[in-house]
FIKOLVO-863691 format. One record per residue: y, x, z of N, C-alpha, C, O in turn; residue in one letter; residue number from 1. Coordinates in steps of 0.1 Angstrom, whole numbers. Each point is the difference from the previous one (the first is absolute). Layout:
N
+-------+-------+-------+-------+-------+-------+-------+-------+-------+-------+-------+-------+--------+-----+
!    nv !    nu !    nw !   cav !   cau !   caw !    cv !    cu !    cw !    ov !    ou !    ow ! residu ! num !
+-------+-------+-------+-------+-------+-------+-------+-------+-------+-------+-------+-------+--------+-----+
!     Y !     X !     Z !     Y !     X !     Z !     Y !     X !     Z !     Y !     X !     Z !      A ! NUM !
...
+-------+-------+-------+-------+-------+-------+-------+-------+-------+-------+-------+-------+--------+-----+
END
This chain:
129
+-------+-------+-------+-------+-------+-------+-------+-------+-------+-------+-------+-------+--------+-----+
!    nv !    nu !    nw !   cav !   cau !   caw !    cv !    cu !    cw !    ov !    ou !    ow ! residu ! num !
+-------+-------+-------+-------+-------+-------+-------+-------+-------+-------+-------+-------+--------+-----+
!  1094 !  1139 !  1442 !    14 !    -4 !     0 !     7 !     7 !    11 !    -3 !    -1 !    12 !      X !   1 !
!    13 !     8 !   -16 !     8 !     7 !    12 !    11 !   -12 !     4 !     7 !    -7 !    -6 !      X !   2 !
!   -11 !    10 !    22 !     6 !   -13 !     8 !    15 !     4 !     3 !     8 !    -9 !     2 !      X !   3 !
!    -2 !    24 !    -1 !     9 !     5 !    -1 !     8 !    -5 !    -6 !    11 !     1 !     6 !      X !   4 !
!    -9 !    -8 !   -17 !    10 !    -5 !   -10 !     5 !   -11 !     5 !    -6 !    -8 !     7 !      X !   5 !
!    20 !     9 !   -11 !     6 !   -14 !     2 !    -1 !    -7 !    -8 !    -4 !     3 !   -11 !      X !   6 !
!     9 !   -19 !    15 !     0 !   -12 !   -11 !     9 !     1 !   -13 !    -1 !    -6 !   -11 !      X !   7 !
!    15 !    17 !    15 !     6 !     0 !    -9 !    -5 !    11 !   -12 !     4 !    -2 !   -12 !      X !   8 !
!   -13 !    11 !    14 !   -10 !    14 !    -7 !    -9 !   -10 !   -10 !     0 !    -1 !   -12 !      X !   9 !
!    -5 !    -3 !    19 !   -15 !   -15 !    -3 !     9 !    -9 !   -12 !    -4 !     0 !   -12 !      X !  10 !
!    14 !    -6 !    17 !    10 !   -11 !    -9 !     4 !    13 !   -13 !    -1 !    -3 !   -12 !      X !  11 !
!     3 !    12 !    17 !    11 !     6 !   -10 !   -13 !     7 !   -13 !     2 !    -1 !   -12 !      X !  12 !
!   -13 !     7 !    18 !    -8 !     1 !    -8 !    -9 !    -8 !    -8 !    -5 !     3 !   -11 !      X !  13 !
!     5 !   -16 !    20 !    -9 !   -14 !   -12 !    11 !    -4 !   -13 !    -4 !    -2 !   -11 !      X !  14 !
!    15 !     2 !    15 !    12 !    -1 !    -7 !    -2 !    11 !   -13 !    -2 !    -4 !   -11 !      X !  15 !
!     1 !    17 !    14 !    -1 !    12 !   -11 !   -17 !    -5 !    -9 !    -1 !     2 !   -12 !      X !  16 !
!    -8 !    -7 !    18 !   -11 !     0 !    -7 !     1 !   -13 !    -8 !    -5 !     1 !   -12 !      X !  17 !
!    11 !   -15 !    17 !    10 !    -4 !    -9 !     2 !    -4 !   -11 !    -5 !    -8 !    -9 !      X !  18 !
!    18 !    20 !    12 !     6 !     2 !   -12 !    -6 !     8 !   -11 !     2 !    -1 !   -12 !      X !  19 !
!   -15 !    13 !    19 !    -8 !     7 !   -10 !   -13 !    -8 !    -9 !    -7 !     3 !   -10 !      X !  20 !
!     8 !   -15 !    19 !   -14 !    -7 !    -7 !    10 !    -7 !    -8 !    -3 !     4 !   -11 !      X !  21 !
!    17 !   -14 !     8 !     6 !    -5 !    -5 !     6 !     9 !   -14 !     4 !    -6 !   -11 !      X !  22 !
!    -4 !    15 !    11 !     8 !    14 !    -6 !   -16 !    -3 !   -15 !     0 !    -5 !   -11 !      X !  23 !
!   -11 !    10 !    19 !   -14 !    -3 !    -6 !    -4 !   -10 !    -6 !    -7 !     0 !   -10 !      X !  24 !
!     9 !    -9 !    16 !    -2 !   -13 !   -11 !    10 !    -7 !   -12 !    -2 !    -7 !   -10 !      X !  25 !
!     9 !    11 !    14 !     8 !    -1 !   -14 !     0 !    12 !    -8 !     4 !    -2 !   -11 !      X !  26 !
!   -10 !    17 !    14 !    -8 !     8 !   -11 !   -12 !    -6 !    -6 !    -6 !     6 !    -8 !      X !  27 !
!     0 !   -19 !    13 !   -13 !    -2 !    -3 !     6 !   -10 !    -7 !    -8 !    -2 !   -10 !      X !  28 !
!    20 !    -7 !    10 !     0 !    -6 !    -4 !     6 !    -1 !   -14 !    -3 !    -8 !    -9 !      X !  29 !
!    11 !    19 !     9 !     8 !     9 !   -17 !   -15 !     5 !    -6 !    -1 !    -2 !   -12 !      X !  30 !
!    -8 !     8 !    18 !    -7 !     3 !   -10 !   -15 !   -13 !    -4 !    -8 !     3 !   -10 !      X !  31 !
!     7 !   -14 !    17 !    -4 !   -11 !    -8 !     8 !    -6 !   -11 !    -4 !    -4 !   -11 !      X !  32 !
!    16 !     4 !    15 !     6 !    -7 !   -11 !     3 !    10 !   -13 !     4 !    -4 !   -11 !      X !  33 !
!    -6 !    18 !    14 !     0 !     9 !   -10 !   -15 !    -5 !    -9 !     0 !     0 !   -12 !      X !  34 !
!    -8 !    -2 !    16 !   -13 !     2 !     0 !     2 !   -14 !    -9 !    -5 !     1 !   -11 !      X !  35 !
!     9 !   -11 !    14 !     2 !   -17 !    -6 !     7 !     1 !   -11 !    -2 !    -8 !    -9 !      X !  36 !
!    10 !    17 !    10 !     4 !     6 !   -15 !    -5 !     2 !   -10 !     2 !    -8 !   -10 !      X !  37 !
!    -8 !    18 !    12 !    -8 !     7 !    -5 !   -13 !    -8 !    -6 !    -4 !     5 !   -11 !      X !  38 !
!    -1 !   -14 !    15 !    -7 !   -10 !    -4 !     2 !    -8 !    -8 !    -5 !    -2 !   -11 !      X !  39 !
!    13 !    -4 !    18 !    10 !    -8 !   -11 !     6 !     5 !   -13 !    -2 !    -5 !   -11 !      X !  40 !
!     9 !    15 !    15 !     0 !    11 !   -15 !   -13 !     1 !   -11 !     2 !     2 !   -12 !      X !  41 !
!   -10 !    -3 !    15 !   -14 !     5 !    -5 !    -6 !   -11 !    -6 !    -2 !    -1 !   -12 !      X !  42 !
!     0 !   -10 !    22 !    -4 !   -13 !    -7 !    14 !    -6 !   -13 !    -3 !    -7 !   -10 !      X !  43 !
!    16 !    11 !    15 !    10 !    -3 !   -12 !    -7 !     5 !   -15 !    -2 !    -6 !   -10 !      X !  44 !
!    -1 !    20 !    12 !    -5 !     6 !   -10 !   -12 !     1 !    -9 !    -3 !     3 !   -12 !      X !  45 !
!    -5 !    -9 !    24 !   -15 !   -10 !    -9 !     4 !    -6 !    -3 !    -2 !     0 !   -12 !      X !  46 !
!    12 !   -11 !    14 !     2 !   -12 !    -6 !     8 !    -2 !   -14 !    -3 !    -8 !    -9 !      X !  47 !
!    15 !    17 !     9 !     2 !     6 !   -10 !    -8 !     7 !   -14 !     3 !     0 !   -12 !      X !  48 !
!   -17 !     9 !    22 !    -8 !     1 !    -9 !    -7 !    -8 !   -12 !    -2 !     1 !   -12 !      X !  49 !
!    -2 !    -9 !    24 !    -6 !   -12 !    -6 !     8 !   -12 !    -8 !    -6 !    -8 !    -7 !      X !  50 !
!    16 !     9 !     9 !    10 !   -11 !   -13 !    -1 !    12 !    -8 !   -12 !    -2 !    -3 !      X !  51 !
!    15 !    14 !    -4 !    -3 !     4 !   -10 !   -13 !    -2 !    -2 !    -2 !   -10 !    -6 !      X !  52 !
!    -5 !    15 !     7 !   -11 !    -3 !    -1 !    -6 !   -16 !   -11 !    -7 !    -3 !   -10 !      X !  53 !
!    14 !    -5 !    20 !    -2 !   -14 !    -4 !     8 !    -1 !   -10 !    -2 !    -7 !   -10 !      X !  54 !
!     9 !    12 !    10 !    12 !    -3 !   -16 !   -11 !     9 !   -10 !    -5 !    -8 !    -8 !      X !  55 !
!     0 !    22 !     7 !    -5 !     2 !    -9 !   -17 !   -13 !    -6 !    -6 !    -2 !   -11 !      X !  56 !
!     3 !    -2 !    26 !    -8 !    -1 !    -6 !    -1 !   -16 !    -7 !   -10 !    -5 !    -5 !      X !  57 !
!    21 !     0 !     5 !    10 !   -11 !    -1 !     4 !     1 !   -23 !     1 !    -8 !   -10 !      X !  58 !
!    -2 !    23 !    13 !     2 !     6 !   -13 !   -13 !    -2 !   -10 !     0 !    -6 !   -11 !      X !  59 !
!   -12 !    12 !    17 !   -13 !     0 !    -4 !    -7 !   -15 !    -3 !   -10 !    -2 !    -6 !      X !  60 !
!    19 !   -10 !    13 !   -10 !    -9 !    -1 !    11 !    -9 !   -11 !    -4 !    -9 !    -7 !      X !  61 !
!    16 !    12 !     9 !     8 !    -6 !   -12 !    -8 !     5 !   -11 !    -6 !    -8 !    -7 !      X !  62 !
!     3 !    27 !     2 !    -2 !     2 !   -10 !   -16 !    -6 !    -1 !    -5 !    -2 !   -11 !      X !  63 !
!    -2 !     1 !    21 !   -16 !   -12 !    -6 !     1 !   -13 !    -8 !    -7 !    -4 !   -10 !      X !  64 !
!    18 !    -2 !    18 !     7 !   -14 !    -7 !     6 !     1 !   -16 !     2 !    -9 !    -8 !      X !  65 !
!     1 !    21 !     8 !    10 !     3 !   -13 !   -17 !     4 !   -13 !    -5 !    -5 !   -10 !      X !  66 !
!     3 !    14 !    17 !   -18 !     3 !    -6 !    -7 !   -11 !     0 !    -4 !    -3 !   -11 !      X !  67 !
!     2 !    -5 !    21 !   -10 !   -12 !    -4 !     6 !    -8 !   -11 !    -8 !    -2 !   -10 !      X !  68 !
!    17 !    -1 !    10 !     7 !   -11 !    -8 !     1 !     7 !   -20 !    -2 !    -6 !   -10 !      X !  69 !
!     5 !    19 !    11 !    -1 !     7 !   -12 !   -16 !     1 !    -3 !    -1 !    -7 !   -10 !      X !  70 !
!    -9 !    10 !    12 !    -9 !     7 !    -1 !   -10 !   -13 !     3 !   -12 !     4 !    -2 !      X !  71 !
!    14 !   -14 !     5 !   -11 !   -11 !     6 !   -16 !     3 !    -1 !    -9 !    -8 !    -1 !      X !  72 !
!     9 !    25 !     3 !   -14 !     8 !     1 !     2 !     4 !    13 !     7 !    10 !     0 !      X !  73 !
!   -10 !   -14 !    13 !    -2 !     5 !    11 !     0 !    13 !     3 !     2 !     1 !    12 !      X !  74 !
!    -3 !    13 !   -18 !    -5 !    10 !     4 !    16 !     9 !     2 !     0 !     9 !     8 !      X !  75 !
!     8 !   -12 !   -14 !    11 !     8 !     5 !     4 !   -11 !    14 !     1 !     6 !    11 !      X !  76 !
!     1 !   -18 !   -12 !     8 !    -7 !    11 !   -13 !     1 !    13 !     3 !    -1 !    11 !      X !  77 !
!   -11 !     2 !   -14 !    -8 !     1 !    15 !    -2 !    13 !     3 !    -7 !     1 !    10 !      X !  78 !
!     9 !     7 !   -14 !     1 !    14 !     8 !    14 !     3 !     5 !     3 !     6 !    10 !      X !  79 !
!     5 !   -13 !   -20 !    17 !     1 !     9 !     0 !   -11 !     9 !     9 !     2 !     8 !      X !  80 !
!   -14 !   -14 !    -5 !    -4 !    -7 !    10 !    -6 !     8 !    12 !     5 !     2 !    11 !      X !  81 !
!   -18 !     2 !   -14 !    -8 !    14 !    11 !     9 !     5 !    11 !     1 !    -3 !    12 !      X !  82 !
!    10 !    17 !   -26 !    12 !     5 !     3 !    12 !    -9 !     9 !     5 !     0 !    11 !      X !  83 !
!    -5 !    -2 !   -16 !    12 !   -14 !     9 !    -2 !    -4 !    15 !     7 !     4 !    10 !      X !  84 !
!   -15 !   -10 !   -11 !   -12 !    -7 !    12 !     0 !     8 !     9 !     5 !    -3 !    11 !      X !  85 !
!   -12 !    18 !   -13 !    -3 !    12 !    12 !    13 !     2 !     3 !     4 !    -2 !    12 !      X !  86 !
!     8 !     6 !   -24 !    13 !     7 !     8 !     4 !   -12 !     8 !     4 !     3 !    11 !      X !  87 !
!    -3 !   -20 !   -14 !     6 !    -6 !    10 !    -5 !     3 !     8 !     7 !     6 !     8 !      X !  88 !
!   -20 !    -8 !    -4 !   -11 !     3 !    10 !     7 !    14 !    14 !     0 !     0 !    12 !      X !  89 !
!     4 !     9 !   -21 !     1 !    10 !     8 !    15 !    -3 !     4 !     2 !     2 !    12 !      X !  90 !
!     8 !    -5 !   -19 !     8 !    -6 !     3 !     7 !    -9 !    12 !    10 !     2 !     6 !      X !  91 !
!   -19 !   -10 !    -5 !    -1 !   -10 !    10 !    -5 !     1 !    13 !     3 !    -6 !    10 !      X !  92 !
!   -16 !    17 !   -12 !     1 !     9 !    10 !     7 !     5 !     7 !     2 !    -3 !    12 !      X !  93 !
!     2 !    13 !   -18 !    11 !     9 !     3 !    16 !    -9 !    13 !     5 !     5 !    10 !      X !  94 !
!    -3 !   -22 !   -21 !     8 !    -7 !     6 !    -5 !    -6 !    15 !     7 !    -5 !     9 !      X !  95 !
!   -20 !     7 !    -9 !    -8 !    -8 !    14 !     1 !    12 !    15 !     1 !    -3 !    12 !      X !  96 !
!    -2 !    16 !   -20 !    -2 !     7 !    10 !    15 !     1 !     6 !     3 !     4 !    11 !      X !  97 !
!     8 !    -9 !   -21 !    13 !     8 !    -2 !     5 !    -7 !    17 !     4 !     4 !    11 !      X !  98 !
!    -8 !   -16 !   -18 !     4 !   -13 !    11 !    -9 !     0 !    16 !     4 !    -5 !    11 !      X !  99 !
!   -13 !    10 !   -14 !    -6 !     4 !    13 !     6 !     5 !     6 !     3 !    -4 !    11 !      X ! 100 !
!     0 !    15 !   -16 !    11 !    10 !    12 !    12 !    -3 !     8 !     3 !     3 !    11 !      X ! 101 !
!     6 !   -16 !   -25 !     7 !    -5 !     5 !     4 !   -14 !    10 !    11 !    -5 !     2 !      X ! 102 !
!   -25 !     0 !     4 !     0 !   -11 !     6 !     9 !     4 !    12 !     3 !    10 !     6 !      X ! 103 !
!     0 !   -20 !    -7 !    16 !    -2 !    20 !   -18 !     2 !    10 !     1 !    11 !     6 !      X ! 104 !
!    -8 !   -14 !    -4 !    -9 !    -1 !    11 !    -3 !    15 !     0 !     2 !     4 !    12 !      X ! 105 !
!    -5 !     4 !   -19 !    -2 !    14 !     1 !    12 !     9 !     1 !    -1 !    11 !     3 !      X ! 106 !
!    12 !   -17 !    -6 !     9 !     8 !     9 !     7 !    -2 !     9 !    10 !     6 !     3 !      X ! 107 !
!   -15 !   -18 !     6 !     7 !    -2 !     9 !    -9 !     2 !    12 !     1 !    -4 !    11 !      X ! 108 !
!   -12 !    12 !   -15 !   -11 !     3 !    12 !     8 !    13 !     7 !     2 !     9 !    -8 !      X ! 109 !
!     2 !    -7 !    20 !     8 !    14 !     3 !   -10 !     6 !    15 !    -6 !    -6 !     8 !      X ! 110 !
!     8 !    20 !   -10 !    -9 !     4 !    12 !    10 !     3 !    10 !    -3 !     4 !    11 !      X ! 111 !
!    17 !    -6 !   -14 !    11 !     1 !     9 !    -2 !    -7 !     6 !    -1 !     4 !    12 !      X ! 112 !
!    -1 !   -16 !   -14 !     5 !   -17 !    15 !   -15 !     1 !     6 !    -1 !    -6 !    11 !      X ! 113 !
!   -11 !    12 !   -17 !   -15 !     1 !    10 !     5 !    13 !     9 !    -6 !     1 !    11 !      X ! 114 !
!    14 !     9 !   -14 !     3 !    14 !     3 !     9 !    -5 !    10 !    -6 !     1 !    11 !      X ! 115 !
!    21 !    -9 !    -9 !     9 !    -7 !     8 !    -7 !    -5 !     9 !    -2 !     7 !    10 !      X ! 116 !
!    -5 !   -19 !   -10 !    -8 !   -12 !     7 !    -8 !     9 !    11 !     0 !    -3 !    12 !      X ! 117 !
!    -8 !    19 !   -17 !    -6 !     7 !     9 !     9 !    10 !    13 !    -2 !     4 !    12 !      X ! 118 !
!    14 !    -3 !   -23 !    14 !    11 !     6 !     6 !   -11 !    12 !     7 !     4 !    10 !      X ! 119 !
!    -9 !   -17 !   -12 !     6 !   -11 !     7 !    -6 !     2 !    16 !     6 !     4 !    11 !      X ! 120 !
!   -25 !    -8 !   -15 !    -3 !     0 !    10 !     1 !    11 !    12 !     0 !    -2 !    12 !      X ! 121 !
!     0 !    16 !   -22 !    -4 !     8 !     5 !    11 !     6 !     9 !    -4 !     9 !     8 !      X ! 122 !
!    18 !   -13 !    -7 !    14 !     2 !     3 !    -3 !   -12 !    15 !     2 !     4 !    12 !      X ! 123 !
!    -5 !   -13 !   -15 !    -1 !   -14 !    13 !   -11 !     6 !     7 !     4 !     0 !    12 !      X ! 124 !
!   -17 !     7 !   -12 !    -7 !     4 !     7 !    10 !    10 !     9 !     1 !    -2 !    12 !      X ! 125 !
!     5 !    11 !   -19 !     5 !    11 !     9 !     6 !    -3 !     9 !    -1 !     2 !    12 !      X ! 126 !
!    13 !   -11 !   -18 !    11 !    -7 !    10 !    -9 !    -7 !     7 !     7 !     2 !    10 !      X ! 127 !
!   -14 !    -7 !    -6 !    -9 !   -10 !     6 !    -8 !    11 !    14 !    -3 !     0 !    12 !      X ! 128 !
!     1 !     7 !   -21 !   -10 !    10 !     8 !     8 !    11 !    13 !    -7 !     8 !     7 !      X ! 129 !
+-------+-------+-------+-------+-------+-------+-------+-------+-------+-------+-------+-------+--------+-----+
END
């Protein structure tokens, strides 16, 4: 540490680092919430997915019901049952993962306020020191 400096050099420079670490965390912070977006966007679009999905396969199991009832020979309505069954299946899937992405607990986890909390201490050390 150069002892040469004054308090006002020392003041005026913790001041500039600051404002450079404050400048930086709110870059970290536009790009999490870019990023929460982005996620969000994505699980909208599984979920989306998966209601089509579920409507078609919504279609398949009306037409087993329409087949069983005409045909009271199982072999057309249980294979459009089969059909039906898997696409809800994948369907519904599709709706579970959608919603995963979108839980509030997973996006409200931020590495900004663990990033802050360290910028905190690390600011009181100096002034301290």
């Amino acid at each position: 540490m150069n002892l040469d400096r004054g308090i006002g050099t020392v003041f005026s420079e913790l001041l500039g680092e600051i404002s450079a670490l404050i400048r930086n965390e709110i870059r970290l912070a536009k790009a999490e919430a870019v990023e929460k977006v982005r996620r969000m966007a994505i699980g909208l679009a599984m979920m989306v997915a998966g209601l089509f999905v579920l409507i078609l396969s919504l279609v398949f199991l009306l037409e087993a019901a329409v087949g069983g009832l005409m045909l009271l020979g199982l072999n057309f309505a249980v294979s459009c049952l089969i059909v039906g069954a898997v696409i809800f299946a994948m369907g519904g899937l599709a709706i579970w993962l959608g919603l995963g992405r979108l839980k509030v607990g997973k996006l409200s986890e931020t590495k900004t306020a663990d990033q802050i909390r360290r910028d905190v201490a690390s600011v009181r050390a100096q002034v301290q020191a």
